[in-house]
N, C-alpha and C positions, 0 to 999 in steps of 0.2 A: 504494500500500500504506500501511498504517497506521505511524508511530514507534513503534522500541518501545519500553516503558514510557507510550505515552498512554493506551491503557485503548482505547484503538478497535481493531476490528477490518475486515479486508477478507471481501467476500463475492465469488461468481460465480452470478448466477442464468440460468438457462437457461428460460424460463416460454413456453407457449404463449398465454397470454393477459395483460394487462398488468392485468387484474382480481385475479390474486390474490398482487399484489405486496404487498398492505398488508396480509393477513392472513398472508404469511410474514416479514412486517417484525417484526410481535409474537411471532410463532414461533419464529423462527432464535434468538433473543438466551437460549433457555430452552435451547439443546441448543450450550451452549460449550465443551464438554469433548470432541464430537465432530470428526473431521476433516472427514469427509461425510453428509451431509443426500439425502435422496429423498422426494420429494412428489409424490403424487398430487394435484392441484387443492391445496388448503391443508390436505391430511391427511398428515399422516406414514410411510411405506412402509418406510424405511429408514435406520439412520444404523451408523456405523463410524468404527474409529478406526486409520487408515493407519497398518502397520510402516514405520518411516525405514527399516529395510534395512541396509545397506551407507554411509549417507548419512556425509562427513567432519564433518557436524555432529552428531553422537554421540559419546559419551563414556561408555566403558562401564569404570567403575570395579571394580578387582580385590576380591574379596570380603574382608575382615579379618574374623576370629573377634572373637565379643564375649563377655566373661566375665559371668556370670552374678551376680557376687558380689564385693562390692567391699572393700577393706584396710581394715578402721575407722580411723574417723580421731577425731580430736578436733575439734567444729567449729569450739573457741576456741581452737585451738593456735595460736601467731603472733599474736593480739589483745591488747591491752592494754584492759581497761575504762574508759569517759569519764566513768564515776560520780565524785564528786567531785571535778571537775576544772573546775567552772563557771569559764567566763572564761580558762582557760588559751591556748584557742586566739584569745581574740579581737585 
């Protein structure tokens, strides 16, 4: 299998011929968002994207409200201006 964070991925092909390995070579790499691929000869038949289910590798976070509208604020509140101040900090 591939490390994660390498940027590679693992494949399974199943092919009846060993002829159109190199025209799903260039294929596979455009459909990364899918879990499963189905190929006719090097034409595309089918793809899906497997439900985890049940799997303890999900993490299903509880919904929080989001308000719509936020408390004005002052963006300079807390800031002190650095005009005038050449060479103070150096």
């Amino acid at each position: 299998g591939a490390e994660p964070g390498s940027g590679a991925s693992s494949a399974l092909l199943w092919v009846d011929s060993p002829d159109v390995v190199g025209a799903l070579g260039r294929k596979i790499p455009h459909y990364s968002k899918y879990s499963y691929l189905l190929f006719d000869g090097d034409r595309n038949v089918g793809k899906g994207v497997w439900d985890p289910g049940d799997s303890p590798l999900v993490v299903r976070f509880a919904a929080v409200p989001v308000h719509s509208t936020l408390p004005a604020q002052n963006p300079d509140a807390g800031w002190e201006s650095d005009r005038g101040r050449e060479g103070e900090y150096e």
